[in-house]
N, C-alpha and C positions, 0 to 999 in steps of 0.2 A: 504493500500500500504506500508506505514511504516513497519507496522508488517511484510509482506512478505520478505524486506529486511531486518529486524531484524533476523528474521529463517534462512536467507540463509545466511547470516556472521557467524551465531552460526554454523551452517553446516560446512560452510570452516573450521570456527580455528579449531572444533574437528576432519574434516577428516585430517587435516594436521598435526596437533599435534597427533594422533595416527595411523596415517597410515600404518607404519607396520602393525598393529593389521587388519586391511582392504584390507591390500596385501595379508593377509592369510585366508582370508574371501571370496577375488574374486574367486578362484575355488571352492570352494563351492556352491556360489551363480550362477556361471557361469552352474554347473552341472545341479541345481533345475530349474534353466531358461529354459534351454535347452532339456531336458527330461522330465521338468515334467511340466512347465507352458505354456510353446510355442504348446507341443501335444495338449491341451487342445479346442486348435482351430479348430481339426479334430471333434470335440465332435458335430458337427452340423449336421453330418451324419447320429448320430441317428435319425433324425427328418427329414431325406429326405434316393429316394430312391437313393442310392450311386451308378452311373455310372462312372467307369472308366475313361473311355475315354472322358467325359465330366468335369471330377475334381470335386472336393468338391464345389465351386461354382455354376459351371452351372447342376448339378444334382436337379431335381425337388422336393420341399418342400413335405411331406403326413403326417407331421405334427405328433400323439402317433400313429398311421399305426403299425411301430414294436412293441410297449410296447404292444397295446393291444393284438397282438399277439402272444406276451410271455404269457401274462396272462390268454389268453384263452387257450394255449397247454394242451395236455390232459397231455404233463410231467412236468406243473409249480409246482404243491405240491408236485411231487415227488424229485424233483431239488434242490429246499428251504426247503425241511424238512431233506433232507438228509445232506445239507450244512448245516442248525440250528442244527441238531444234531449232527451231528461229534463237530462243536464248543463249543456246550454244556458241551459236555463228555469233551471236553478238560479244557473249563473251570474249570470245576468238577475238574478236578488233578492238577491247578495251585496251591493251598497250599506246592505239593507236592515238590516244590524247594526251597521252605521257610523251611520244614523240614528238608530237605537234607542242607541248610546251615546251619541252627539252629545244626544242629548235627554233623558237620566236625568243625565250631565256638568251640565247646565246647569238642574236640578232647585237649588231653594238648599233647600225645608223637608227635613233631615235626616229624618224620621219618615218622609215619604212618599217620600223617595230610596230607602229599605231596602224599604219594602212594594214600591216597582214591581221592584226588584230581586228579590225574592223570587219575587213574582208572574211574572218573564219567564224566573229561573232552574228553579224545577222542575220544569217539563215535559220541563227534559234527564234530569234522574234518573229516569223512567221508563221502564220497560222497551220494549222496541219490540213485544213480544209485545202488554204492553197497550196502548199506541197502538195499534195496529191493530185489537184487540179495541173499544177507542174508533170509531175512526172508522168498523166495521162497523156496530156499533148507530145511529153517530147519523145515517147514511146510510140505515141501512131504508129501502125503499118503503113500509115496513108500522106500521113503530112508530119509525121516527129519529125525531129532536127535528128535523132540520135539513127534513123531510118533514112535520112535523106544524107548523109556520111556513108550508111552501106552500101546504099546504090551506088552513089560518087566513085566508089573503090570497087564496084564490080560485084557486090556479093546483092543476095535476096534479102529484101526485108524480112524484118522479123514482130510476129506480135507477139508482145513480151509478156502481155498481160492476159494474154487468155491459154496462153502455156503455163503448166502449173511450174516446171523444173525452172521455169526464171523466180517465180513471186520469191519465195527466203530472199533471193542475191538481191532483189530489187528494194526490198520491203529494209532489209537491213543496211546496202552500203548507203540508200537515201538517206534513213538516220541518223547513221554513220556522217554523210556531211553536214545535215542539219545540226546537228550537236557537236560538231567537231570543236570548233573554237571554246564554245560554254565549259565543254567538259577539262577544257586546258585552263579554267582560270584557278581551280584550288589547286592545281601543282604549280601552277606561272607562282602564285600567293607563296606556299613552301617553300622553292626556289630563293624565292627572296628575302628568307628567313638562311638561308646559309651563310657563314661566315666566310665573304671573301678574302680573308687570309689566311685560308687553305687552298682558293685557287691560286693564291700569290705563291705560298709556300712549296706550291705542287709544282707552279712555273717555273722557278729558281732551280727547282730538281730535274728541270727538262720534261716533265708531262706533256704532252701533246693535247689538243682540245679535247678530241674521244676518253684520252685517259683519263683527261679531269672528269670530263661526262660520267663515264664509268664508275671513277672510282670516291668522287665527292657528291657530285647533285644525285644521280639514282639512291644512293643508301641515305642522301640526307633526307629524300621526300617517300620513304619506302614506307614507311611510317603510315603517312596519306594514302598511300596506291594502300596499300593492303585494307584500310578503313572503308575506304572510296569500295577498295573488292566486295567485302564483307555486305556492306550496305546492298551493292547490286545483286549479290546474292539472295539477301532477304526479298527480292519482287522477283523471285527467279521465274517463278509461274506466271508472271502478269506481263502480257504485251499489250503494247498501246492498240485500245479497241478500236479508236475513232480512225487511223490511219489504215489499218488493215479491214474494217468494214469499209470505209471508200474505195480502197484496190482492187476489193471482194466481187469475183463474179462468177455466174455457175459455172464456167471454163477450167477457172483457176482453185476453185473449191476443196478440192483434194490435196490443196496444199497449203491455203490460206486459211480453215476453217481452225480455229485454235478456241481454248475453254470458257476466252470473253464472248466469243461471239454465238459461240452454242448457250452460252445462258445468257445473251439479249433475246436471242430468236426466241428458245422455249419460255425464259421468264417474265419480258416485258409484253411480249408478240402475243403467246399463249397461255399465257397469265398461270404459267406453270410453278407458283411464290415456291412452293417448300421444297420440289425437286430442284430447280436453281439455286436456293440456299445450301442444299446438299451438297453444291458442285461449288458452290462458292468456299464455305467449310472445309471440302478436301483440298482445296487449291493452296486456302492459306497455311491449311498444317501443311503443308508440303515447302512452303517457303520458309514456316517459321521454322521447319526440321532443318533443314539446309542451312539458316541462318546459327541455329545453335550448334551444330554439325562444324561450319568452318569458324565462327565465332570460339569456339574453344582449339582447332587446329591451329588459330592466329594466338593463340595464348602463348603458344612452346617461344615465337618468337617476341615478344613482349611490347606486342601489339593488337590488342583486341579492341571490341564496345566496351566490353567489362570484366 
């Protein structure tokens, strides 16, 4: 009992003695509560069948009813491999913003630092509506720009988008440019947390640029890259809905069709709530597994969330 009231005086004097810092903490806290742990309570639906008109309470328990029948559909491995592979491939190209800061870092004319900067950041500020409006035109079999190159050179157009073996390559290297730059600015930030007289010290001893590359900026910002990893691990399951629903067409289906879009169709479309919840539910244990999974592999090297 003592101790209880020992905690809650330690409580008082620090929220009062830093309270400002807790007044700018409340809308924060108030967003997380409110969107994202109070929904949480709807998550029971998975495990019953969801009747409207009867509410999330009085709708009758059937207990994995929906899971096992996600997992018997004859499109569960086509759903999950399509979603494992696109993340894959995207895994695959995450170096690639570690390059792209590595190599704007070690730009010296200030003029042309800003222009590639420029140049690599604004394709994130566009909307993904227009990306994809993008990448339909310049894809045409009939009028793309990327079509009107193959002719020029002698070869047959190609239509990219209703052959399924293009969507992954198309769907990923376009994100791949649209975030290239974005994704280079919390290593460019790192970078500039290294102490430059280790590259002075390394230059005195004859290091060559790569060497310094190698052997000072990557281990300084390794720290980051493994965080930044982690993190993209936890949405391993989730691809961007709204991008891959625009690309999405019965052509290319058997390749594009991934677990967002099978629960808009069944759950928004066909008002299928508690089977969608099911699929929603295994998606995110499946990231939160993977997240805890390499969150403690990142521990050996003394780098993790926690």
């Amino acid at each position: 009992m003592n101790g209880i009231v020992v905690s809650s005086n330690f409580i008082r004097r620090r929220v009062s003695k830093n309270w400002q810092l807790y007044l700018f903490l409340l809308p924060a806290f108030i967003y997380f509560l409110v969107f994202h742990y109070i929904p949480i309570y709807g998550v029971q639906i998975a495990f019953k069948n969801y009747i409207a008109s009867k509410g999330i309470w009085g709708s009758p328990w059937i207990g994995f009813d929906h899971f096992e029948r996600f997992f018997r559909s004859y499109y569960f491995w086509q759903l999950v491999g399509n979603t494992v592979l696109i993340n894959l491939y995207q895994l695959v190209l995450f170096p690639v913003s570690i390059i792209v800061a590595l190599s704007i870092h070690e730009l010296k004319h200030a003029a042309f630092k800003r222009f590639v900067q420029l140049v690599t950041y604004t394709p994130h500020f566009i909307s993904v509506v227009v990306i994809s409006g993008m990448i339909i035109s310049f894809l045409s079999p009939t009028a793309g720009i990327v079509n009107v190159i193959i002719r020029a050179f002698g070869g047959e157009p190609i239509a990219f988008l209703t052959e399924a073996g293009w969507f992954k390559s198309i769907f990923v290297l376009s994100g791949e440019w649209q975030n290239l730059g974005w994704g280079a600015i919390i290593y460019l930030a790192a970078l500039s947390g290294i102490n430059p007289e280790l590259h002075e010290a390394a230059q005195i001893d004859g290091a060559s640029r790569i060497q310094r590359i190698l052997a000072i900026n990557i281990p300084g910002i390794m720290p980051t890259i493994i965080i930044l990893f982690i993190l993209n691990l936890g949405s391993f399951m989730n691809v961007g809905f709204e991008k891959i629903y625009l690309l999405q067409n019965p052509l290319n289906m058997i390749a594009s069709d991934v677990i967002q879009t099978h629960v808009y169709r069944n759950g928004l479309l066909q008002a299928q709530y508690s089977y969608t919840a099911a699929i929603g539910l295994f998606n995110n244990l499946i990231n939160f597994s993977v997240l805890l999974l390499f969150n403690q592999l990142a521990r050996k090297s003394g780098n993790s969330l926690w």
